[in-house]
N, CA, C and O atoms as a GROMACS GRO file, in nm:
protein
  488
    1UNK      N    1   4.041  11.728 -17.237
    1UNK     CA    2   4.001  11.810 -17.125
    1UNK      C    3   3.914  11.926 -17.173
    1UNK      O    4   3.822  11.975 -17.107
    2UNK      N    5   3.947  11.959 -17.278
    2UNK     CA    6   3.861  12.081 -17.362
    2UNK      C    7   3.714  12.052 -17.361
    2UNK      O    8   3.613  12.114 -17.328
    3UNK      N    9   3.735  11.959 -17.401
    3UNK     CA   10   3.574  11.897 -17.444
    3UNK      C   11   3.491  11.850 -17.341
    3UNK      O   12   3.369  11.838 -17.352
    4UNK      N   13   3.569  11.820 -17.223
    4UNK     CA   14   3.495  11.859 -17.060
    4UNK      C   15   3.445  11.938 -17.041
    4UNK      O   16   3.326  11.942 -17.010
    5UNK      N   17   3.544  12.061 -17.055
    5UNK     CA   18   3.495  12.201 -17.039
    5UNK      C   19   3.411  12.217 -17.102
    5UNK      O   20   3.316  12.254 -17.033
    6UNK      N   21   3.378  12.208 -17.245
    6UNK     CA   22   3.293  12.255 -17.311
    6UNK      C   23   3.148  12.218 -17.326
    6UNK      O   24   3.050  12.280 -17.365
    7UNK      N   25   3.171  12.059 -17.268
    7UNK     CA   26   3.042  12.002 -17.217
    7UNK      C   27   2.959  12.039 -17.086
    7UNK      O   28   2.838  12.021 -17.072
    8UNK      N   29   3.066  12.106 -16.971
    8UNK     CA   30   2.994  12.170 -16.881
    8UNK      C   31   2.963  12.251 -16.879
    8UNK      O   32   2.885  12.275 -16.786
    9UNK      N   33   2.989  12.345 -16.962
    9UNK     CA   34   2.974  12.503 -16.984
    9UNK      C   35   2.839  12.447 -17.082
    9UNK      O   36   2.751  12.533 -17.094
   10UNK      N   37   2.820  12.356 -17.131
   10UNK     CA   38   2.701  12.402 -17.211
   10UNK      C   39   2.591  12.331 -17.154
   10UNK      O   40   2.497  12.318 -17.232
   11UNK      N   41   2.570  12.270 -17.014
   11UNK     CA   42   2.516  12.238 -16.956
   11UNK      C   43   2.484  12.296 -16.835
   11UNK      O   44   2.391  12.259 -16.763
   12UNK      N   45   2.568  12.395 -16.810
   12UNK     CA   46   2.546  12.484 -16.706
   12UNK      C   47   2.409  12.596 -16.690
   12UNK      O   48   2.406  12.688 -16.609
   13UNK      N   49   2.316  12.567 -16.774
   13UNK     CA   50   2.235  12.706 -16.764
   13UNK      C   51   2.122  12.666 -16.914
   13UNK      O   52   2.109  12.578 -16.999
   14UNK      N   53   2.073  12.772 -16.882
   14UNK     CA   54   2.026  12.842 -16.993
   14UNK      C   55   1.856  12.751 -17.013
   14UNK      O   56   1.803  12.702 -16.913
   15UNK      N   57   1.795  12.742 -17.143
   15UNK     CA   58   1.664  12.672 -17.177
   15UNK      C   59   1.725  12.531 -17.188
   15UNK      O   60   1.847  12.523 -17.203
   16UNK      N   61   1.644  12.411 -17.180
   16UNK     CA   62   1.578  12.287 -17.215
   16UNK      C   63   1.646  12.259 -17.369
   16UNK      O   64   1.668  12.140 -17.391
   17UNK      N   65   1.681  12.350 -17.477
   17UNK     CA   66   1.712  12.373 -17.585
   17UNK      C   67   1.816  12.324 -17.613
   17UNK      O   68   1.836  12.229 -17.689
   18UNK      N   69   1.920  12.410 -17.527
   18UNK     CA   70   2.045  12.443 -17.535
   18UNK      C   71   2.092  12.572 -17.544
   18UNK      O   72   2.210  12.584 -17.510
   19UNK      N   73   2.033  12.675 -17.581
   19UNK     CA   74   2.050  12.740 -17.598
   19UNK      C   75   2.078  12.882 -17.453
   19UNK      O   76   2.045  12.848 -17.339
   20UNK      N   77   2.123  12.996 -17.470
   20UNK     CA   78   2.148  13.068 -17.339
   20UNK      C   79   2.248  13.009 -17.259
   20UNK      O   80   2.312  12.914 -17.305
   21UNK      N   81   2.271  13.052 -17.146
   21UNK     CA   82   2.331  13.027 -17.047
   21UNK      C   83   2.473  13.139 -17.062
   21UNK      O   84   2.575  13.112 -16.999
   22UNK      N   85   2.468  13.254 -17.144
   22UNK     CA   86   2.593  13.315 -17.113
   22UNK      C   87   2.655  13.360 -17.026
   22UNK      O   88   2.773  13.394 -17.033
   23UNK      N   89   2.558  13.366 -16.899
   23UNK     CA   90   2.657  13.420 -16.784
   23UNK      C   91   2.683  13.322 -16.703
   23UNK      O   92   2.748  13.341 -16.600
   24UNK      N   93   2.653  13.250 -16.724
   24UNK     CA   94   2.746  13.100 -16.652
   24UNK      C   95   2.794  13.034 -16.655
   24UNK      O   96   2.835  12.956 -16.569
   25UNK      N   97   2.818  13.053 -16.872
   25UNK     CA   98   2.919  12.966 -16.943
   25UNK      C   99   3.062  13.062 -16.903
   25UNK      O  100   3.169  13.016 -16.864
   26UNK      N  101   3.027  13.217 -16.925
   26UNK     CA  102   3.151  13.313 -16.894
   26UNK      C  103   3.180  13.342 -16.766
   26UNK      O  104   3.272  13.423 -16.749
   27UNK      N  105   3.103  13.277 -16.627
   27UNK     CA  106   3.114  13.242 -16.523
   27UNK      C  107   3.241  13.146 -16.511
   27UNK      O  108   3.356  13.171 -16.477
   28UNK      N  109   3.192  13.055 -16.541
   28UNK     CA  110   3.251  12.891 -16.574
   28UNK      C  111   3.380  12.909 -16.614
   28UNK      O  112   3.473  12.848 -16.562
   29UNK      N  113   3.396  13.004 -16.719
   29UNK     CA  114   3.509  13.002 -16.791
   29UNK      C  115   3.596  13.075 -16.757
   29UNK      O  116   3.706  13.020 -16.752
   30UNK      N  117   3.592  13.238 -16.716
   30UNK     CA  118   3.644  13.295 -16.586
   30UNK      C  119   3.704  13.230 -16.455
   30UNK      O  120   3.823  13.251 -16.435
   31UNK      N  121   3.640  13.162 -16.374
   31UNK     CA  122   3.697  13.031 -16.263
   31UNK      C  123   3.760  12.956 -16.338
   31UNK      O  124   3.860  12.912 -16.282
   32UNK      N  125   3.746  12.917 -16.447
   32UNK     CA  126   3.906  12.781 -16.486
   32UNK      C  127   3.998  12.852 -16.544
   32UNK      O  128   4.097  12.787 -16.576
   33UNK      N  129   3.999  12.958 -16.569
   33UNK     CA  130   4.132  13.064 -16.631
   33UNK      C  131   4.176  13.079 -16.536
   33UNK      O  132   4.298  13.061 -16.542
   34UNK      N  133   4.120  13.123 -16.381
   34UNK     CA  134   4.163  13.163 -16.301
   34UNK      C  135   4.254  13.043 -16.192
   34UNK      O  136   4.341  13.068 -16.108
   35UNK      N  137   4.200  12.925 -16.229
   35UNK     CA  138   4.258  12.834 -16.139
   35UNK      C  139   4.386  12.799 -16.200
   35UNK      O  140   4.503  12.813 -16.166
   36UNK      N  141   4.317  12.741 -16.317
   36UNK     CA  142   4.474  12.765 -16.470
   36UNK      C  143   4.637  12.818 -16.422
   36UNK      O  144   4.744  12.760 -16.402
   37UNK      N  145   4.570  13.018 -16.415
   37UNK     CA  146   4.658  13.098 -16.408
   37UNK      C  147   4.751  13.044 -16.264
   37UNK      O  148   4.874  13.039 -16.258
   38UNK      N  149   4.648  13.004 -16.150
   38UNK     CA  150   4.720  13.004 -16.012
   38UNK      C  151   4.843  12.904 -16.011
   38UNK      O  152   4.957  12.920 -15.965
   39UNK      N  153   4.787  12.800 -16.074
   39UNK     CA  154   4.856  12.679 -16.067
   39UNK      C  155   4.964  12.703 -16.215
   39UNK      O  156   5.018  12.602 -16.260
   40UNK      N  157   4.977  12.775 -16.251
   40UNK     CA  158   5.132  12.774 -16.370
   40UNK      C  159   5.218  12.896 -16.260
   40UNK      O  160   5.341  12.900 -16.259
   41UNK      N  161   5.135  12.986 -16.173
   41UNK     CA  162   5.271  13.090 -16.040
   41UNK      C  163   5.266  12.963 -15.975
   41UNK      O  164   5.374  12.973 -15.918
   42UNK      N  165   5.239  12.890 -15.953
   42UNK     CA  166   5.320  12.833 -15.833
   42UNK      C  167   5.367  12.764 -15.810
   42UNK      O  168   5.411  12.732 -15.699
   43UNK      N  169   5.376  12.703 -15.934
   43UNK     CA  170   5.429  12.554 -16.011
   43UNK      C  171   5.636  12.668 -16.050
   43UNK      O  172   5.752  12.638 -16.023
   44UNK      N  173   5.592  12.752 -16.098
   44UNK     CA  174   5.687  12.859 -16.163
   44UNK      C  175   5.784  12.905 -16.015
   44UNK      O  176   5.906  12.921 -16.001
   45UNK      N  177   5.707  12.913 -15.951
   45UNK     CA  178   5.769  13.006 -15.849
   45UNK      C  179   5.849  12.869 -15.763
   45UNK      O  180   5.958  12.898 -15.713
   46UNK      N  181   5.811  12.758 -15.749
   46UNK     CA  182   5.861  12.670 -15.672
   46UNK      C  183   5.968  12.559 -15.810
   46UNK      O  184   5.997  12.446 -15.769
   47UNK      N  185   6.010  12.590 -15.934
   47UNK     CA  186   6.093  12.614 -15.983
   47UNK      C  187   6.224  12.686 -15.945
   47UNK      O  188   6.336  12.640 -15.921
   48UNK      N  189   6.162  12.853 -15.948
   48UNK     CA  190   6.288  12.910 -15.939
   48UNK      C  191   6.293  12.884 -15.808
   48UNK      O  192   6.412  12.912 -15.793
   49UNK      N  193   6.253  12.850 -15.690
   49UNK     CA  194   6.304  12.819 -15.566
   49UNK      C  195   6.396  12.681 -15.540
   49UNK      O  196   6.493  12.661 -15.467
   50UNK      N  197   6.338  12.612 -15.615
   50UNK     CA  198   6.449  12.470 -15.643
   50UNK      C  199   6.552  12.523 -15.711
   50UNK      O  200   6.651  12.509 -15.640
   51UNK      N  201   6.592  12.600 -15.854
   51UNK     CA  202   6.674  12.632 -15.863
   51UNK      C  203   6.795  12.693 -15.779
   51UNK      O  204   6.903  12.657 -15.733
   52UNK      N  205   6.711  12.812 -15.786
   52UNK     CA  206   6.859  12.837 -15.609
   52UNK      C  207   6.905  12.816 -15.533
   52UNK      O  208   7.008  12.861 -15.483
   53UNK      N  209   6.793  12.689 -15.487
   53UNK     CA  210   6.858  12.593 -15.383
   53UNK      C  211   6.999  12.497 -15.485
   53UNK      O  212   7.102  12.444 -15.443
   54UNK      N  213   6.972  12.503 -15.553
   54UNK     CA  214   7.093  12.412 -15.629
   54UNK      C  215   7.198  12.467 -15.671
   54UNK      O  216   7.311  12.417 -15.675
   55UNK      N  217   7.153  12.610 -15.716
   55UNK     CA  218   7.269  12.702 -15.704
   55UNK      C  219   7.360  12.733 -15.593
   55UNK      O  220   7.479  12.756 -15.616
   56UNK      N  221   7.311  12.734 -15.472
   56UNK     CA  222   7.334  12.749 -15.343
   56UNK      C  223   7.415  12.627 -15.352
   56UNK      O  224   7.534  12.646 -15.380
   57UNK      N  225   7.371  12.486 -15.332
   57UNK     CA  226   7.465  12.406 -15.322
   57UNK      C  227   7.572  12.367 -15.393
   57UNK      O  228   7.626  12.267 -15.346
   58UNK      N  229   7.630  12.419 -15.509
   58UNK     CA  230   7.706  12.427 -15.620
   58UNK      C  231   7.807  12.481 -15.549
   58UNK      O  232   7.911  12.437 -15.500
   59UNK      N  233   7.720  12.646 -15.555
   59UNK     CA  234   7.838  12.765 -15.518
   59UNK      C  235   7.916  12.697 -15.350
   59UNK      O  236   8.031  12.735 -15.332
   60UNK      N  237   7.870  12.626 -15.263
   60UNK     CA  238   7.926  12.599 -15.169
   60UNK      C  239   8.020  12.465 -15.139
   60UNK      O  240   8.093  12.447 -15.041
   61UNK      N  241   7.993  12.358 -15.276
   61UNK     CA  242   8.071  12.290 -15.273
   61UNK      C  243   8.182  12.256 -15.246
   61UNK      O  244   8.241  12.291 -15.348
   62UNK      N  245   8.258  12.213 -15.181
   62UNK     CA  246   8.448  12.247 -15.153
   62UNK      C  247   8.497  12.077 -15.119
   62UNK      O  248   8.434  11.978 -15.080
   63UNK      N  249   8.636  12.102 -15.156
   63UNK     CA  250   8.705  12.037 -15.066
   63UNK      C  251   8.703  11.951 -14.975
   63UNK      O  252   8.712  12.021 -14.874
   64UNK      N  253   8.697  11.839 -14.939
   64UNK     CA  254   8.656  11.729 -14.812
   64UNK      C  255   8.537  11.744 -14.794
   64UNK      O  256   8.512  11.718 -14.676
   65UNK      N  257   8.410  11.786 -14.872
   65UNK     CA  258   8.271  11.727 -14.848
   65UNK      C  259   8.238  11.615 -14.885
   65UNK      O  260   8.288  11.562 -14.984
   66UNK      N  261   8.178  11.577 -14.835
   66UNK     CA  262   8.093  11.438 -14.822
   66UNK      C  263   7.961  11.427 -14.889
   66UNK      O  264   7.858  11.458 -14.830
   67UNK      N  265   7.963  11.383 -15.011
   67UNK     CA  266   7.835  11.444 -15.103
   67UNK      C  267   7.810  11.294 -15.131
   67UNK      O  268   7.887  11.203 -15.104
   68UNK      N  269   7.642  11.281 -15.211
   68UNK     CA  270   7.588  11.189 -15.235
   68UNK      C  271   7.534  11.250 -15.355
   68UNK      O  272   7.482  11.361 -15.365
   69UNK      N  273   7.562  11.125 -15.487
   69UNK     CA  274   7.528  11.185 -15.625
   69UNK      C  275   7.376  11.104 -15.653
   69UNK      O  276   7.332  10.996 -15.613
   70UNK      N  277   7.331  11.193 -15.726
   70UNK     CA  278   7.159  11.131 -15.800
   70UNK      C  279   7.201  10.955 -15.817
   70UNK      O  280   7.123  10.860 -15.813
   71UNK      N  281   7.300  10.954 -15.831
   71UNK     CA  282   7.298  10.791 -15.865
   71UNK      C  283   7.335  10.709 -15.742
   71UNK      O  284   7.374  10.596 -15.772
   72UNK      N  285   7.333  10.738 -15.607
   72UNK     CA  286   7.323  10.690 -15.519
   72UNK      C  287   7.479  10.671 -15.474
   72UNK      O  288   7.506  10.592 -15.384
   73UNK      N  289   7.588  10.752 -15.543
   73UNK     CA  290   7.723  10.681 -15.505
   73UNK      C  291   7.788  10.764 -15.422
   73UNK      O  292   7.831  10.857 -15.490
   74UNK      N  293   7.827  10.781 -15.273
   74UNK     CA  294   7.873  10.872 -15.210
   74UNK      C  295   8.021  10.865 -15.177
   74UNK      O  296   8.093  10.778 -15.129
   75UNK      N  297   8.029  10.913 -15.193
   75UNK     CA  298   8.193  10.979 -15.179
   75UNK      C  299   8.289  11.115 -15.134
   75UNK      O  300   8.198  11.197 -15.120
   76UNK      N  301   8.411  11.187 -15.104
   76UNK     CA  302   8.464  11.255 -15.060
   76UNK      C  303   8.537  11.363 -15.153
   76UNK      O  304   8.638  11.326 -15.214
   77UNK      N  305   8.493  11.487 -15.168
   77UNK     CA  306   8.501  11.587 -15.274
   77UNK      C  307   8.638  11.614 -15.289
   77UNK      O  308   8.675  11.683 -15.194
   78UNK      N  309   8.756  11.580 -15.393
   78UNK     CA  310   8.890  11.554 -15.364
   78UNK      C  311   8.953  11.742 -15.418
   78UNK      O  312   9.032  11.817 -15.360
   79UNK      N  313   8.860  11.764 -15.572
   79UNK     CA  314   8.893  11.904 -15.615
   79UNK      C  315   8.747  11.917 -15.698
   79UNK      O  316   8.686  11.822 -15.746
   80UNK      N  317   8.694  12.101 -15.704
   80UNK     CA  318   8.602  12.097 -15.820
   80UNK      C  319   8.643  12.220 -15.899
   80UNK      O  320   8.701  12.326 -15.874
   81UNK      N  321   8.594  12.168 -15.994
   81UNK     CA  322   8.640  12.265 -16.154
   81UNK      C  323   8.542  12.337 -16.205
   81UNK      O  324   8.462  12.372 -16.119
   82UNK      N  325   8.514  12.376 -16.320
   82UNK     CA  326   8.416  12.466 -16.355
   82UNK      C  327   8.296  12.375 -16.358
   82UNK      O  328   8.211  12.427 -16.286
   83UNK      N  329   8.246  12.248 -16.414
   83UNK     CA  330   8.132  12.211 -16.379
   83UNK      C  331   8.137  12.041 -16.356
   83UNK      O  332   8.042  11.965 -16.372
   84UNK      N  333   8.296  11.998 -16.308
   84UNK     CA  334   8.305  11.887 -16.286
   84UNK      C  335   8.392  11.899 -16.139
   84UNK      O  336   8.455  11.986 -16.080
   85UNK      N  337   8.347  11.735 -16.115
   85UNK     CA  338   8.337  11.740 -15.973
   85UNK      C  339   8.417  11.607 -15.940
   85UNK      O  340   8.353  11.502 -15.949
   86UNK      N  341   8.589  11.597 -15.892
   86UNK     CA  342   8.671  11.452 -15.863
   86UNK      C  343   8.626  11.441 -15.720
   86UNK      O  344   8.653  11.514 -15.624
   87UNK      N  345   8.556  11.339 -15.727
   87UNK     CA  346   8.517  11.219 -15.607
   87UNK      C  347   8.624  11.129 -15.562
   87UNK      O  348   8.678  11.061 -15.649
   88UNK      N  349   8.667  11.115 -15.432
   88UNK     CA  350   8.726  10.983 -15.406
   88UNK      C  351   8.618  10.892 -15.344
   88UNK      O  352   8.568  10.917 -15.234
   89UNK      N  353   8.582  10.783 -15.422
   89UNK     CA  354   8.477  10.668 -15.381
   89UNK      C  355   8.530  10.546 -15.280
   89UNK      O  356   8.454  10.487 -15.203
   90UNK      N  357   8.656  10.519 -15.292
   90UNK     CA  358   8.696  10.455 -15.186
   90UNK      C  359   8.802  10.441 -15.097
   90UNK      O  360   8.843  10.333 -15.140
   91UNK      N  361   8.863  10.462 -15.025
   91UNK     CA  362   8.936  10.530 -14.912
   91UNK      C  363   9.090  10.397 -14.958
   91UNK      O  364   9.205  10.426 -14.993
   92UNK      N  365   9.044  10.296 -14.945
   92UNK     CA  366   9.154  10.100 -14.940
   92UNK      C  367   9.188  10.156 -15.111
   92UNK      O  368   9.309  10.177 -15.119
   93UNK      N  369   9.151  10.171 -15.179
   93UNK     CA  370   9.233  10.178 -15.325
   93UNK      C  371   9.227  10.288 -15.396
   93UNK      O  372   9.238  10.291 -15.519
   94UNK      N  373   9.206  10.406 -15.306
   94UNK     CA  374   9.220  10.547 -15.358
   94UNK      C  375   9.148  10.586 -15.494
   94UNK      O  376   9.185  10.677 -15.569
   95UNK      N  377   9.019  10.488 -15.516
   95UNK     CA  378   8.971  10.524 -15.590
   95UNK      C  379   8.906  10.658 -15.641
   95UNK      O  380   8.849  10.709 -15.545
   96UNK      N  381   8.891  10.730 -15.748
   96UNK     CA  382   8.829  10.824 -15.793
   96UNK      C  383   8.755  10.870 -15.915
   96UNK      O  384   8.774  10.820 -16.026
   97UNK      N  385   8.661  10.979 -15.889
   97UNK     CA  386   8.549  10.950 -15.993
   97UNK      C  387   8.530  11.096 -16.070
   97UNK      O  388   8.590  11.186 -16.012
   98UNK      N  389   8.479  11.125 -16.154
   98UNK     CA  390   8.436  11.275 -16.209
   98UNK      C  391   8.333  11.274 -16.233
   98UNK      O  392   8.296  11.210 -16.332
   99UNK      N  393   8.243  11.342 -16.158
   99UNK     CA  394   8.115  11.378 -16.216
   99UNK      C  395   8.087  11.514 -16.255
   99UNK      O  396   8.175  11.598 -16.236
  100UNK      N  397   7.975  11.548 -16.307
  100UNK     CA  398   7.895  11.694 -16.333
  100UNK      C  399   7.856  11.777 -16.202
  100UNK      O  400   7.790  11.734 -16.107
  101UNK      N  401   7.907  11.891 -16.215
  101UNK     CA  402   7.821  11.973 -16.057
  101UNK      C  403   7.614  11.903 -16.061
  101UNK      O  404   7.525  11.874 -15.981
  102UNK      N  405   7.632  11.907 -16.169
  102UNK     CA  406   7.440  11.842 -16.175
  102UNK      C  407   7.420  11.713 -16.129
  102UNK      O  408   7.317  11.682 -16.069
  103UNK      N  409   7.505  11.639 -16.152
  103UNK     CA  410   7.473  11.463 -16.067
  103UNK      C  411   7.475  11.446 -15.901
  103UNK      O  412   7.429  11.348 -15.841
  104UNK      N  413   7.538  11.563 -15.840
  104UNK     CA  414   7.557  11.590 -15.684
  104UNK      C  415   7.422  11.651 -15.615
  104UNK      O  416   7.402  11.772 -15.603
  105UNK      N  417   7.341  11.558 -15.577
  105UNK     CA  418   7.249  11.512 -15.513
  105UNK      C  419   7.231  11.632 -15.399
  105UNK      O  420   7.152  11.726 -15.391
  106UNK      N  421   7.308  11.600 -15.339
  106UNK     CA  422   7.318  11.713 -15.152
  106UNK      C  423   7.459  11.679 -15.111
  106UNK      O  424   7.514  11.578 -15.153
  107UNK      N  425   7.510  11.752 -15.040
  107UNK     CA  426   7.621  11.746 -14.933
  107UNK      C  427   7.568  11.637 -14.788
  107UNK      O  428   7.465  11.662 -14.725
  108UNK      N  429   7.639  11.545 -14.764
  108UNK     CA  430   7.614  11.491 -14.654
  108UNK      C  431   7.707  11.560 -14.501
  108UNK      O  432   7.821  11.606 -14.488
  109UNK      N  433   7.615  11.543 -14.423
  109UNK     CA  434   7.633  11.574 -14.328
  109UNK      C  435   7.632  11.492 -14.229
  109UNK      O  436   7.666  11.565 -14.135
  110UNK      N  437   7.619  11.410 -14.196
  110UNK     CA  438   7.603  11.308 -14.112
  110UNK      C  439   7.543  11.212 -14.157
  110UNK      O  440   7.513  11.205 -14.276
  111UNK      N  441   7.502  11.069 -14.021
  111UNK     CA  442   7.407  10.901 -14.101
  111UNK      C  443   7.325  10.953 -14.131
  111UNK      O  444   7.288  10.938 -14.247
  112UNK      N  445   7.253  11.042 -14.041
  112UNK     CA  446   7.096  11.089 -14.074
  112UNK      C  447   7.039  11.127 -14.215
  112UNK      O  448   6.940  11.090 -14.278
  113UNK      N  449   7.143  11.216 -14.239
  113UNK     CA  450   7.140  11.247 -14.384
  113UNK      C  451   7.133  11.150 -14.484
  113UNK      O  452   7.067  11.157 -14.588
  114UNK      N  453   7.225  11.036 -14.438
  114UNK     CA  454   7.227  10.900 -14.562
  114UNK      C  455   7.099  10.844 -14.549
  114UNK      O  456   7.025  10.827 -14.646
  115UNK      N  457   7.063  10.809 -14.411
  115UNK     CA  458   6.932  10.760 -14.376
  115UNK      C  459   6.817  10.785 -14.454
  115UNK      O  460   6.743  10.701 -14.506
  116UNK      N  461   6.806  10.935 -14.459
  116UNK     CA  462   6.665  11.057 -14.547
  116UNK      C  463   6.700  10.973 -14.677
  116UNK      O  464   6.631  10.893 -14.739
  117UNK      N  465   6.852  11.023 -14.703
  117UNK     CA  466   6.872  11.015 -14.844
  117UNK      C  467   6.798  10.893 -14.924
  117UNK      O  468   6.723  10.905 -15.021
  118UNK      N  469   6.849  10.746 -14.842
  118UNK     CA  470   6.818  10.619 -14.899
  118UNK      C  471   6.682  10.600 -14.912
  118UNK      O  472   6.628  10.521 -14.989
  119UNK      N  473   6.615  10.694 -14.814
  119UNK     CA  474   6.424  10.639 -14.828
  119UNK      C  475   6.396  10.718 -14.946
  119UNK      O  476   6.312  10.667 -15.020
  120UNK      N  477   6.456  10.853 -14.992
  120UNK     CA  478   6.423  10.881 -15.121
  120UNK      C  479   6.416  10.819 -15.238
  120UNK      O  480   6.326  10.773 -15.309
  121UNK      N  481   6.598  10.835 -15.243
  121UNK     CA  482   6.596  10.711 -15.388
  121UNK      C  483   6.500  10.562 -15.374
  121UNK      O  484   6.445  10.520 -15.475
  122UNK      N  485   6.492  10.525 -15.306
  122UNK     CA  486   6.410  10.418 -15.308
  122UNK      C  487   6.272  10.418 -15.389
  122UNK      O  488   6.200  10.317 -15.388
   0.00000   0.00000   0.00000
């Protein structure tokens, strides 16, 4: 990508030579620092906004929710611990599971929710 840049910047201006063109190579180069800079805030900033959203759903986790994990397995929140999480996966053989507060996808709330959910993972 460098060597893009550096090929347009030295084509941007100046004599037949090659030579000249400094205010449009430091034109040039000014606008891609600047686009650079925009796109690492907002890439950054919509980070820490995903983060808190996950924090948010952690800290609210409880008791009889109905959660769906990154791995597609949904189940009924039986107890949670410091960063693990007992699932009951099936109701007929009282099955149960432990995962990480990090493998818990979203809280379900209704079909709709499973509905969204499934066109994702897909």
């Amino acid at each position: 990508m460098m060597e893009w840049i550096t090929i347009i910047a030295q084509n941007s201006g100046g004599s037949p030579t090659g030579g000249g063109g400094g205010a449009g190579t430091g034109l040039f180069m000014a606008l891609m620092f600047g686009v650079i800079a925009f796109m690492m805030l907002t890439m950054r900033s919509q980070k820490k906004r995903e983060k808190k959203q996950r924090e948010e759903l952690y800290a609210r986790l409880g008791k009889n929710d109905r959660i769906l994990t990154v791995g597609g397995v949904i189940g009924t929140v039986v107890s949670v611990k410091d960063n693990e999480v007992l699932v009951k996966v099936d109701e007929s053989t009282n099955t149960k599971m432990t995962f990480l507060k990090t493998s818990i996808q979203r809280i379900v709330t209704d079909d709709k929710d499973l509905a969204t959910a499934a066109t994702i993972i897909k």
